[in-house]
One Martini backbone bead per residue (centre of mass of N, CA, C, O) as a GRO file, in nm:
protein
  157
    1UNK     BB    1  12.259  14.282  -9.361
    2UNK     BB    2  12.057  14.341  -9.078
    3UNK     BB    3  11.775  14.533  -8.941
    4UNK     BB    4  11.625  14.528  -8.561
    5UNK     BB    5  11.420  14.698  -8.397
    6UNK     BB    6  11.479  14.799  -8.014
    7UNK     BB    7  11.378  15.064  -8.000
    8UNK     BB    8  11.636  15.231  -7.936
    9UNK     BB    9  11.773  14.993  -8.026
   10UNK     BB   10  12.009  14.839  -8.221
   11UNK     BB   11  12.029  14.497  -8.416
   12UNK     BB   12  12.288  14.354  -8.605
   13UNK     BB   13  12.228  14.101  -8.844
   14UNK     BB   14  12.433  13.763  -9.008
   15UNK     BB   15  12.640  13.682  -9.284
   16UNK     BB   16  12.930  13.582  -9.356
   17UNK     BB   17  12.972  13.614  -9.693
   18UNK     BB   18  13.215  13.485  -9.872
   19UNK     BB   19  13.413  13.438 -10.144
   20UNK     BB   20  13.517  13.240 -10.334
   21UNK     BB   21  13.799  13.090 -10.150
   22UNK     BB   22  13.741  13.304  -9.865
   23UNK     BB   23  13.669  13.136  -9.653
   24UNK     BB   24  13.632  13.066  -9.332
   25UNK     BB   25  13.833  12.927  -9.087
   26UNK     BB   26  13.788  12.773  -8.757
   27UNK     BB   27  14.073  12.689  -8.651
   28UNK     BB   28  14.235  12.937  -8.547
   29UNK     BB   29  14.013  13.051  -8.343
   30UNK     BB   30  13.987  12.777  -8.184
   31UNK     BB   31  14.271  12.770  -8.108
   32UNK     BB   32  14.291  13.043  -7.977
   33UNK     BB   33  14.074  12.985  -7.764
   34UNK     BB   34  14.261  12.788  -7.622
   35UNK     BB   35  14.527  13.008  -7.589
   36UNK     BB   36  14.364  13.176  -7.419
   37UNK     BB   37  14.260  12.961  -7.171
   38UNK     BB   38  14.538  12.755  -7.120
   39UNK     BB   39  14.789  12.979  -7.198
   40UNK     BB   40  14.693  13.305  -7.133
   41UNK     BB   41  14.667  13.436  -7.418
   42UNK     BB   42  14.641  13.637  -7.634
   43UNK     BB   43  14.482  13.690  -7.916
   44UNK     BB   44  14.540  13.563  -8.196
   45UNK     BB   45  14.638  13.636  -8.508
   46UNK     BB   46  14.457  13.625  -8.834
   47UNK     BB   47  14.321  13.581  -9.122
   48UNK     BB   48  14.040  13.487  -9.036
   49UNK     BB   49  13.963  13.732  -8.843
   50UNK     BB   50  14.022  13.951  -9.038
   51UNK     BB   51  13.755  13.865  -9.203
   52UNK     BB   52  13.579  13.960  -8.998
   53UNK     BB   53  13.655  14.242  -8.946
   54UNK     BB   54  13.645  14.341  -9.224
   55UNK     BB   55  13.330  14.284  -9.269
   56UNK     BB   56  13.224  14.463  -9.022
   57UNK     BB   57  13.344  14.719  -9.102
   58UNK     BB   58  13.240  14.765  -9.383
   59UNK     BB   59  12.927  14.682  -9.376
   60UNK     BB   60  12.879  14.918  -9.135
   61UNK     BB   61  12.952  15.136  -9.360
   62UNK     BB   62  12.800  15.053  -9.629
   63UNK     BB   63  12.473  14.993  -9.425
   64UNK     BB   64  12.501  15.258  -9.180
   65UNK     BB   65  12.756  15.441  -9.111
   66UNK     BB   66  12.971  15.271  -8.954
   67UNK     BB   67  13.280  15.384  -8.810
   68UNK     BB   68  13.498  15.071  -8.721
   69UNK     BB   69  13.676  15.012  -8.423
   70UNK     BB   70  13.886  14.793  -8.319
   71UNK     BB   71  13.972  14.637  -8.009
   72UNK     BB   72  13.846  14.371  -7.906
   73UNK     BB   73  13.932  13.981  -7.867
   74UNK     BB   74  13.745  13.669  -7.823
   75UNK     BB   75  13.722  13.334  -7.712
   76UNK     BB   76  13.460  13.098  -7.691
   77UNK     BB   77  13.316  12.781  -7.488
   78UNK     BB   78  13.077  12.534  -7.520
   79UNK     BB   79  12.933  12.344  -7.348
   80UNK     BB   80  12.686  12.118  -7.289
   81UNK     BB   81  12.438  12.319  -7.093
   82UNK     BB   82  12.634  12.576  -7.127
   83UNK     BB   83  12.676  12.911  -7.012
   84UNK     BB   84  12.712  13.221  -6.910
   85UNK     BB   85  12.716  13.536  -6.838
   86UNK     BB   86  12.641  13.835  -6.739
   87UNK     BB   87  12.728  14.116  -6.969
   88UNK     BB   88  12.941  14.405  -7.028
   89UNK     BB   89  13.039  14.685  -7.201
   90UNK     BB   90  13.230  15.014  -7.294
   91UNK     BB   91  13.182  15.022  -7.568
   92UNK     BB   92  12.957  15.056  -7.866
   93UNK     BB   93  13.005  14.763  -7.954
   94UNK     BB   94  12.925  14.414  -8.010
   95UNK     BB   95  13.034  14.109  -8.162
   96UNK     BB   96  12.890  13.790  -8.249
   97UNK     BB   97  13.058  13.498  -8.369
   98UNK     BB   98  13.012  13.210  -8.544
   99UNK     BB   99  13.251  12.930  -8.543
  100UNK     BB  100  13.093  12.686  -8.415
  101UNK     BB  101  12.776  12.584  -8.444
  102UNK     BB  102  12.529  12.393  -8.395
  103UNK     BB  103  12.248  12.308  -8.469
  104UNK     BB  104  12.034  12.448  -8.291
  105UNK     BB  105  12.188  12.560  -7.988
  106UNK     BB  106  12.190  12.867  -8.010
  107UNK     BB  107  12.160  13.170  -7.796
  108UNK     BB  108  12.078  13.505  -7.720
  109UNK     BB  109  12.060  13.734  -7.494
  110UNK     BB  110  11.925  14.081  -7.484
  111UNK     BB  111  11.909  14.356  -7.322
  112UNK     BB  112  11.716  14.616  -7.385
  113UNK     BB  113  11.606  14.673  -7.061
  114UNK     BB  114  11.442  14.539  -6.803
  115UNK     BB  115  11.138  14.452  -6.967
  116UNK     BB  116  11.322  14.363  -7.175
  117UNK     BB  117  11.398  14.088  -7.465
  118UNK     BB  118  11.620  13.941  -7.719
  119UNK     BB  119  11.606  13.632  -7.895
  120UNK     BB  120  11.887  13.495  -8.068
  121UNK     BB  121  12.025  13.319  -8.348
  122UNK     BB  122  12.347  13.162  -8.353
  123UNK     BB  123  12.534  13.053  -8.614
  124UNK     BB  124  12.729  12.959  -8.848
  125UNK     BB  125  12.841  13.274  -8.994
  126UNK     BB  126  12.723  13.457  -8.759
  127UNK     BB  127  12.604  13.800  -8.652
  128UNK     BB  128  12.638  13.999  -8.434
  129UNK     BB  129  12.488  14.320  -8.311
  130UNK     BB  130  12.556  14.570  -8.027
  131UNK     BB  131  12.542  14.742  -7.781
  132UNK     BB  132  12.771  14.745  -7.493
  133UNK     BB  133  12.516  14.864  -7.304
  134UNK     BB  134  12.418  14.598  -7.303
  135UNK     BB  135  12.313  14.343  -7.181
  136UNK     BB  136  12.429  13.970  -7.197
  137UNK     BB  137  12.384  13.602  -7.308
  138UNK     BB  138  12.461  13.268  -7.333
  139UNK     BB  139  12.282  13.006  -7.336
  140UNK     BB  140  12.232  12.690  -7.365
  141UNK     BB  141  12.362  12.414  -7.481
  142UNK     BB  142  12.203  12.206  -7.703
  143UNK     BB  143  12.405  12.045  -7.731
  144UNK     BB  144  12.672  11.750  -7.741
  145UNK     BB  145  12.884  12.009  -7.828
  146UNK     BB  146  13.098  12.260  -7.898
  147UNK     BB  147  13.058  12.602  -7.891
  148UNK     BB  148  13.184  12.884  -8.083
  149UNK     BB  149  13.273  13.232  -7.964
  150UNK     BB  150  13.325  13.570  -8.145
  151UNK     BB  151  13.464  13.843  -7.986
  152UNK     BB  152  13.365  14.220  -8.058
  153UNK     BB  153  13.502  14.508  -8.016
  154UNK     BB  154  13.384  14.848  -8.066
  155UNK     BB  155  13.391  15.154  -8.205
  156UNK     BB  156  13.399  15.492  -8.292
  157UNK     BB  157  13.525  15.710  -8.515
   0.00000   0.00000   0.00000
């Protein structure tokens, strides 16, 4: 995990790099992203999530002393040349987890201030954090198939 100042902002992003073996399989979230996208549920409890959410919780705790509890969860996904609309949420951190991302296909743009913006790459098994009232969007999907991405949110304990 890295961390890249941005004014007085700060934005931690990496690998979620796990144990052989351990490894995060993309079936369930992308599952999820459907079953919440088309059958309007819930995003479903995964293995798969749990590895995600523990990881970015340990690791903000253990290289920043970020103690941080999840809020909520959901999958996007973009078709080739979609793009986001500008979000913003209310809790501490979002953090963007790419659950399965084509190649050099995917960037998010996040508004530092009015007059600066910081344009990041997002690849799978990359994730992104940073403050939740930054405004931020997800580029146009550069590849020719569709790309998966796991929103989560947290506070500060």
């Amino acid at each position: 995990m890295q961390k890249k100042e941005l004014t007085s902002t700060s934005l931690y992003y990496g690998k979620v790099n796990m144990p052989k073996g351990f490894e995060i399989n993309p079936k369930p979230l992308i599952m999820g992203t459907f079953e919440q996208e088309y059958l309007k549920k819930k995003f479903p409890f995964s293995r798969d999530l749990d590895k995600v959410d523990t990881y970015i919780r340990d690791y903000s705790l253990a290289k920043h002393k970020l103690p941080l509890e999840g809020i909520e969860t959901w999958g996007s996904f973009y078709l080739p040349l979609q793009s986001s609309k500008i979000m913003k949420h209310k809790y501490n951190f979002t953090v963007l987890y790419g659950t399965k991302i084509q190649k050099d296909s995917c960037e998010i743009t996040i508004f530092v201030d009015e007059n600066k913006e910081h344009v990041v790459k997002l690849s799978t098994n990359d994730f992104i954090m940073f403050p939740s009232n930054k405004s931020y969007y997800v580029n146009s999907n550069q590849s020719h198939k569709i790309n998966f991405i796991q929103s989560m949110l947290y506070e500060l304990k």
